[in-house]
C-alpha positions as CSV (number, residue, x, y, z in Angstrom):
1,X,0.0,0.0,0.0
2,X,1.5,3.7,-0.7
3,X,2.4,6.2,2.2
4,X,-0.3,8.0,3.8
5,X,-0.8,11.4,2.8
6,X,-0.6,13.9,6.1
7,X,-0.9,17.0,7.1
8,X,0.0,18.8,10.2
9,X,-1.4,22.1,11.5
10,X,0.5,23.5,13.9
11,X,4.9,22.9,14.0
12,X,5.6,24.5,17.2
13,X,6.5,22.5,20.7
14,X,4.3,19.5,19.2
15,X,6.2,19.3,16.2
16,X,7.6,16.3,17.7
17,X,4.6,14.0,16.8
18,X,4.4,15.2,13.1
19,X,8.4,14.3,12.7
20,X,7.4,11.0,14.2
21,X,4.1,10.3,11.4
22,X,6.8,11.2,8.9
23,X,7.8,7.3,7.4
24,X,8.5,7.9,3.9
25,X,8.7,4.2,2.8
26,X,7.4,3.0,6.4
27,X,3.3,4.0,5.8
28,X,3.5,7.8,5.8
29,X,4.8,11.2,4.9
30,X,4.4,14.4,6.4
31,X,3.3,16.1,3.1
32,X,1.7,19.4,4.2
33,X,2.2,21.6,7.2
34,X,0.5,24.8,8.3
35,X,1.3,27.1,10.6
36,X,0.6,31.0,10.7
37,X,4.4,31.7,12.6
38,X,7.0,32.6,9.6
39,X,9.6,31.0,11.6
40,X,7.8,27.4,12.2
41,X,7.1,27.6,8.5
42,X,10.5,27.9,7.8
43,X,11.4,24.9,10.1
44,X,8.7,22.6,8.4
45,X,10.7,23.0,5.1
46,X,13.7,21.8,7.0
47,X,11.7,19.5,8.4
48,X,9.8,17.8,5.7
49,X,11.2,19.0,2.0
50,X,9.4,18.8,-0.6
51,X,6.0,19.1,1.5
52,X,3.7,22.1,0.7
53,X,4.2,24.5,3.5
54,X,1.6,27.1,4.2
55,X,0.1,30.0,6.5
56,X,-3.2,29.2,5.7
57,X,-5.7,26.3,6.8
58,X,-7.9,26.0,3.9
59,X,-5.4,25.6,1.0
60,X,-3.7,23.0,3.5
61,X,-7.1,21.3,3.4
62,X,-7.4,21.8,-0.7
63,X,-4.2,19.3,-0.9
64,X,-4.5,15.9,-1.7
65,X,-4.5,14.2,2.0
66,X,-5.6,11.8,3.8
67,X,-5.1,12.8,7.4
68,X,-4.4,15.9,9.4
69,X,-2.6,16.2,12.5
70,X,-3.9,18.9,15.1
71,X,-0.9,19.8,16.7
72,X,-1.9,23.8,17.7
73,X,-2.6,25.0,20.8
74,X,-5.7,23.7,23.0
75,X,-7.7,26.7,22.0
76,X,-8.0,26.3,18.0
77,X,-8.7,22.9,18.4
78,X,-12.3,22.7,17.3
79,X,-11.3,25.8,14.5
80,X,-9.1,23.4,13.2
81,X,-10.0,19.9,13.1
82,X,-13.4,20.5,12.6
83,X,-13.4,21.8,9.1
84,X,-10.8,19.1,8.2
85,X,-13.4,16.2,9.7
86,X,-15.7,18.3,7.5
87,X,-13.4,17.8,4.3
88,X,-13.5,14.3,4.7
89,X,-10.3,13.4,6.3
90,X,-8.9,11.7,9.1
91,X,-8.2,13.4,12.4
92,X,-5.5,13.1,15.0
93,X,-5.9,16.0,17.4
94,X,-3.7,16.4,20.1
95,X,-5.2,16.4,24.0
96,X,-7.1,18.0,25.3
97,X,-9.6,17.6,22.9
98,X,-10.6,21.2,23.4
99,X,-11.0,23.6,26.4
100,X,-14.7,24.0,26.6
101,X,-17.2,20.8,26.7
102,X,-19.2,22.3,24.1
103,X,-16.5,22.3,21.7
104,X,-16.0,18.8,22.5
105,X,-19.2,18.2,21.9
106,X,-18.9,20.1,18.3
107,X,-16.2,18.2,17.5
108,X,-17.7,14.8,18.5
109,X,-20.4,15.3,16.4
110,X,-19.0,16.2,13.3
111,X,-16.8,12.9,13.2
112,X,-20.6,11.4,13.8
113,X,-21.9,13.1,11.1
114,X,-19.4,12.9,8.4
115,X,-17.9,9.5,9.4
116,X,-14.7,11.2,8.8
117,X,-12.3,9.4,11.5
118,X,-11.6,11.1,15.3
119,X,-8.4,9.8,17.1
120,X,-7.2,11.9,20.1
121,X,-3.9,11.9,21.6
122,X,-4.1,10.7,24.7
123,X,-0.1,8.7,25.1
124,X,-0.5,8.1,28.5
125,X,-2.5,5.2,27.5
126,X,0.8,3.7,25.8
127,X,2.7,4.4,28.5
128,X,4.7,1.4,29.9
129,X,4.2,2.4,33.6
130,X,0.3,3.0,32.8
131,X,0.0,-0.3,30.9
132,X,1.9,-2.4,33.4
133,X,-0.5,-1.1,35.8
134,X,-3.3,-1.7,34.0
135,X,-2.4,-5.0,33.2
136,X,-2.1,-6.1,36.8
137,X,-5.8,-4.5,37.3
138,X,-7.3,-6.4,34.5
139,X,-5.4,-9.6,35.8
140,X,-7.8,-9.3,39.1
141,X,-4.4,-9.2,40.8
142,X,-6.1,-6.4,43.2
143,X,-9.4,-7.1,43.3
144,X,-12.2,-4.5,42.2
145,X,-10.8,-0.8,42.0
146,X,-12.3,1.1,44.7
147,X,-10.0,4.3,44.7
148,X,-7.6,6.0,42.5
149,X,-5.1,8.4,44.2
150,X,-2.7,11.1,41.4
151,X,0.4,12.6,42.7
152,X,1.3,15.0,39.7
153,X,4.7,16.9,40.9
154,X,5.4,19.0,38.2
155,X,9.0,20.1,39.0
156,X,9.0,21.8,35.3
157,X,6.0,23.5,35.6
158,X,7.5,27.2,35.8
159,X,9.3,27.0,32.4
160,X,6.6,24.6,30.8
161,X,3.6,26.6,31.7
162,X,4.0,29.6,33.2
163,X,5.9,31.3,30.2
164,X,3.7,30.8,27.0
165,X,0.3,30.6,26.3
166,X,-0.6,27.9,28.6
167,X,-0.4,30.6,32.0
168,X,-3.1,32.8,29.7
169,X,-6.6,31.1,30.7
170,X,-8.2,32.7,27.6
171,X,-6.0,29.7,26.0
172,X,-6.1,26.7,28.1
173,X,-8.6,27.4,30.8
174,X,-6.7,26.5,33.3
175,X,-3.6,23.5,34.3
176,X,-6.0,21.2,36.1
177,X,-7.6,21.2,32.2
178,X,-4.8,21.3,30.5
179,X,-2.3,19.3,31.9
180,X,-4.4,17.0,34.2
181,X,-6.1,15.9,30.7
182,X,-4.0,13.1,31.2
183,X,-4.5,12.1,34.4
184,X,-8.0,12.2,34.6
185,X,-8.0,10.1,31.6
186,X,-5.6,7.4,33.0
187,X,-7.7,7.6,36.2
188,X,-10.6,6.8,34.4
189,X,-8.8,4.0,32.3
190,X,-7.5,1.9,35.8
191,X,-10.6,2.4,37.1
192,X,-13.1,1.2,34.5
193,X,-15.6,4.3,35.0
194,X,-15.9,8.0,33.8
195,X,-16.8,11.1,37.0
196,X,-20.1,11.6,37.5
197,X,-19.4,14.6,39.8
198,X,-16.1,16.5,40.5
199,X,-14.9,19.1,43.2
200,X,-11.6,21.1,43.3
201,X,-10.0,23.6,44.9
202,X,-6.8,25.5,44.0
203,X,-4.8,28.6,44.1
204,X,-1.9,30.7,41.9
205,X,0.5,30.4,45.0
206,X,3.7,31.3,43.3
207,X,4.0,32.4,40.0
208,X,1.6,34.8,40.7
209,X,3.3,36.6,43.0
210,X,6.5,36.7,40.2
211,X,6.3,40.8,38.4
212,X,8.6,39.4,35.8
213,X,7.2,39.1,32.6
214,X,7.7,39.0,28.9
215,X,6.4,38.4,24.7
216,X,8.0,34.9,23.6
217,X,5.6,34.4,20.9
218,X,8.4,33.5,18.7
219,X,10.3,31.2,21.2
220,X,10.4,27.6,21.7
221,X,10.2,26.1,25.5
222,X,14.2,24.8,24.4
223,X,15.2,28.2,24.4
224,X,14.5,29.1,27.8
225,X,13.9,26.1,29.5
226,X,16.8,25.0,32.4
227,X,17.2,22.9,35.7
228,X,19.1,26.0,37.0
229,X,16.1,28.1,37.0
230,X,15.7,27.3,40.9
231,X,13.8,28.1,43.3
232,X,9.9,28.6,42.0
233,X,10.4,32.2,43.5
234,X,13.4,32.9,40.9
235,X,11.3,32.6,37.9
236,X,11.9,35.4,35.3
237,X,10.2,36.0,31.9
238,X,7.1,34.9,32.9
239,X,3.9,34.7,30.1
240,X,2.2,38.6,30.3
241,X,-0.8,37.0,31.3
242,X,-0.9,34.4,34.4
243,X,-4.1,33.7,35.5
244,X,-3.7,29.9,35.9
245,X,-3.5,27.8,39.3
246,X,-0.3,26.6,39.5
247,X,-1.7,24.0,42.5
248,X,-4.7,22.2,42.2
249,X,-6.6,19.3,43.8
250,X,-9.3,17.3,42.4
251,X,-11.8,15.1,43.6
252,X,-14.0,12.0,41.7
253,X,-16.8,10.4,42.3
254,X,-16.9,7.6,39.2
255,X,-19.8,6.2,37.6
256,X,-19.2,2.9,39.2
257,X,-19.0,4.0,42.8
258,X,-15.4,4.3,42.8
259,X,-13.4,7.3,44.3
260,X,-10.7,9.4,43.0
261,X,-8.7,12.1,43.5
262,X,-5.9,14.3,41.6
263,X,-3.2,16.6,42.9
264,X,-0.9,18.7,40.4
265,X,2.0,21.2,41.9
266,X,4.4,23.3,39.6
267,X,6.5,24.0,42.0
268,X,7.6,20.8,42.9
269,X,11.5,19.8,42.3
270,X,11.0,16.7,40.8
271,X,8.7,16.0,37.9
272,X,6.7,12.6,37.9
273,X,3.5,11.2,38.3
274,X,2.2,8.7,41.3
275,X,-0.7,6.7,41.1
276,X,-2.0,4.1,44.1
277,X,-4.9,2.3,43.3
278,X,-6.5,0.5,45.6
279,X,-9.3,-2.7,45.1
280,X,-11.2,-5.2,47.2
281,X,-7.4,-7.5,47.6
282,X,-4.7,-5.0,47.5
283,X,-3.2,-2.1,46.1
284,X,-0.4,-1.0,43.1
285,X,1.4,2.2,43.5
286,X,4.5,3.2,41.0
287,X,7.9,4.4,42.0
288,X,8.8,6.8,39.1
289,X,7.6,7.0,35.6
290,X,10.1,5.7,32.8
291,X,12.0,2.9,32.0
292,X,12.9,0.9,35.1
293,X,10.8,2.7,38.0
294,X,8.8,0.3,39.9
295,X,5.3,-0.6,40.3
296,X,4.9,-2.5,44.0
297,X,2.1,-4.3,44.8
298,X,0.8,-5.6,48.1
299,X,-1.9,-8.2,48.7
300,X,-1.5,-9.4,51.8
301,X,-2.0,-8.0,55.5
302,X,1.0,-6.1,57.5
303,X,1.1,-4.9,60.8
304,X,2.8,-1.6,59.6
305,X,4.7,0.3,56.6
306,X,5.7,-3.1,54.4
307,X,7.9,-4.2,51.6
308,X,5.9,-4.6,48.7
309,X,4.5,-8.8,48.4
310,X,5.4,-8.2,44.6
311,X,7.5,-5.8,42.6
312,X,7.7,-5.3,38.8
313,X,9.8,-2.9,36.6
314,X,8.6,-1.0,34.6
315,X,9.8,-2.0,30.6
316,X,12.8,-0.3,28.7
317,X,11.3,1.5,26.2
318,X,13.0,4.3,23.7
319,X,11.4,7.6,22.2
320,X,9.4,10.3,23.6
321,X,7.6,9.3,26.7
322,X,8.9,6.5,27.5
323,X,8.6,5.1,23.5
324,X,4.2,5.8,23.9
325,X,4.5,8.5,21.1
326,X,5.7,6.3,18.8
327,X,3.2,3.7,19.3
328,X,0.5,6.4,19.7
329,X,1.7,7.6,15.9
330,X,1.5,4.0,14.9
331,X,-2.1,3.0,16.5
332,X,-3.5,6.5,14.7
333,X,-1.8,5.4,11.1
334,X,-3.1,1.7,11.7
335,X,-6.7,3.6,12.2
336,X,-6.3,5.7,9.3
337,X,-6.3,2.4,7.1
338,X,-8.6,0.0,8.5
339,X,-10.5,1.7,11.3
340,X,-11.7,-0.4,14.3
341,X,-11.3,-0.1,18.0
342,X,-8.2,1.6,19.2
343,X,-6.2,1.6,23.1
344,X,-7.3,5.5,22.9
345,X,-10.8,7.2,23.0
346,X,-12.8,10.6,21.7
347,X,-15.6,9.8,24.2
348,X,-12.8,8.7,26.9
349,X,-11.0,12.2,25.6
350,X,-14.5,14.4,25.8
351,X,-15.1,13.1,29.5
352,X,-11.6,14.2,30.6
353,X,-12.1,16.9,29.4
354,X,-16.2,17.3,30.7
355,X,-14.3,16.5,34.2
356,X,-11.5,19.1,34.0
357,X,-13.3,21.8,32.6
358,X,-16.5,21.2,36.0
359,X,-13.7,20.6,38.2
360,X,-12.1,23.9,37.1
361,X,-15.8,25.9,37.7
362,X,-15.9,24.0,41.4
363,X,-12.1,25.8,41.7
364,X,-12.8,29.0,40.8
365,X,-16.4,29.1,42.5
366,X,-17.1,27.5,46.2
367,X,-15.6,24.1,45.8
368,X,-18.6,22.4,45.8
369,X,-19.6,18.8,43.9
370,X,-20.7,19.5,40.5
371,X,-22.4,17.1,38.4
372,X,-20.5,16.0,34.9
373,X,-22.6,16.3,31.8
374,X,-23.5,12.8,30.1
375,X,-23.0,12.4,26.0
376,X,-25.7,11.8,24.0
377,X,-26.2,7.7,24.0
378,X,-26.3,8.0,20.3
379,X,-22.1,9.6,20.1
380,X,-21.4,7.1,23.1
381,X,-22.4,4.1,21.3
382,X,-21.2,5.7,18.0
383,X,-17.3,5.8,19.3
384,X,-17.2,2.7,21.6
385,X,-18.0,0.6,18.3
386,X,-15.2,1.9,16.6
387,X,-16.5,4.9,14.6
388,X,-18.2,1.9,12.2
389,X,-18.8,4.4,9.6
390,X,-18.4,2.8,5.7
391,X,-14.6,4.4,4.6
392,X,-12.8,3.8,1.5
393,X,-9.1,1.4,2.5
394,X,-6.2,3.5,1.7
């Protein structure tokens, strides 16, 4: 079969994934890329030659392709890979799916309605710390999840988020949205259930307090990014706008009874993620992130603080995230072709998003429970069977 045809809109810090779809020979070419920054436009021809480079969307969309990446920032999500679900092609759009549940929803239902095909970026799911765990779940090794407990320590968070667009809620809503995407979609995944109600409460501790700021429109996280900018209070040449929390914490109630909660801190020295979830006979927690961390299980009874009963490392794995971009490129190119079920999810994607963006009202208003908004049966049952819409093989 020849290459796939794709485009990608957007070559700034996610340029990443659309060097990785780029397999001439291997099932797919990069063979289009839009961005309205000169200088991202200019690294795209670097990047790809030979591919049509361009500041506009709809002459992006005129080109022969067969998929488009959405790779811009959370806001012009929907403005983006709406009109190219509209023009018949193939979607991979980065997480969040968008920043607002009714742009979800939009979205969600033109996939539905033009059968063209919605994959969502969501890595974590190939993760090999995520799928070890989850393997061990599914293997009834701890029983029936009851409770899912996130430790996000952002140690990056200063130079990651709090100097471009993401500090600016106008763009991103807020970090619990943006970043915690993620999380609240891996919770959801170990547990087997999506929040039916959500509470948070949060606060812009540190950054906020930082008068610091400057314009990097036309700079790349690289540039400025460094383990030397220590402490949190240090931080220089922050975003103009920062109206983000920069802590946050999050609490679930799932649609199967289980409980969850979610804490993120970008002030934190190290950067990793902890999860402990617990079921009916025993609990799994991990010890790091990458390649080799541990994931300790213990199923018996102890008197006290316990070696684990069982320990298991996590897999090497190479590339960007501990290898899950790579097979996250892969698993979207493999759905391009053939279609069917895949280990990621727009409806899984949309209720991450549903969560984050109530869980972000409850932060901002009194911290009470708020109830999630259900999708339409009709778009549920529409994605869980694989987006069975008839599609020409290519």
């Amino acid at each position: 079969m020849r290459d796939l045809r794709i485009g990608a809109v957007g070559f700034g810090n996610r340029g990443e994934l659309a060097r990785e779809a780029h397999r001439p020979g291997g099932g797919a070419e990069i063979v289009a890329v839009c961005d309205v920054s000169e200088r991202s436009r200019a690294e795209a021809r670097g990047a790809f030659p030979g591919a049509f480079v361009t500041g506009s969307l709809d002459e992006l969309l005129a080109s022969e392709l067969d998929a488009v990446m959405v790779l811009t920032p959370d806001d012009q999500h929907a403005a983006t890979a709406i009109p190219a679900l509209e023009a018949g092609l193939a979607v991979f759009c980065e997480k969040p799916l968008a920043i607002s549940i009714d742009d979800c929803g939009r979205i969600l239902e033109a996939a539905h309605r033009t059968g063209s095909r919605l994959y969502v970026g969501h890595n974590m799911r190939h993760m090999p710390v995520i799928r070890l765990m989850r393997s061990l779940i599914q293997d009834g090794r701890i029983g029936e999840v009851k409770a899912v407990w996130c430790r996000h320590f952002v140690g990056n968070g200063g130079d990651y988020y709090f100097k471009d667009w993401h500090a600016d809620r106008s763009k991103s809503l807020g970090l619990l949205l943006q970043k915690g995407a993620h999380d609240i979609d891996v919770i959801h995944w170990l547990a087997g259930a999506y929040s039916t109600r959500v509470q948070a409460i949060g606060a812009l501790s540190v950054y906020g307090a930082i008068d610091d700021h400057r314009d990097r429109s036309g700079e790349r996280a690289e540039e400025w990014f460094s383990l030397d900018n220590w402490p949190p209070t240090a931080a220089e040449g922050l975003n103009p706008i920062v109206d983000v929390e920069d802590i946050s914490q999050m609490n679930m109630v799932l649609a199967n009874g289980a409980l969850a909660s979610y804490q993120q801190c970008h002030f934190t020295p190290d950067y990793w993620r902890n999860y402990t979830v617990i079921g009916t006979e025993g609990r799994i927690e991990n010890f790091g992130d990458e390649s080799g961390a541990e994931v300790r299980l213990w199923n018996r009874r102890h008197p006290s603080a316990a070696p684990a009963d069982e320990t298991f490392i996590v897999p090497e794995a190479e590339g960007g995230h501990g290898g899950a971009d790579g097979r996250l490129v892969s698993e979207f190119l493999a759905f391009v072709r053939d279609g069917g079920a895949t280990e990621t999810s727009p409806i899984a994607a949309r209720n991450a998003v549903a969560a984050g963006v109530v869980a972000t009202a409850s932060l901002r208003g009194d911290g009470c429970a708020l109830p999630v908004p259900a999708l339409p049966p009709e778009l549920v049952g529409y994605f869980h069977g694989g987006q069975q819409a008839p599609r020409r093989r290519v």
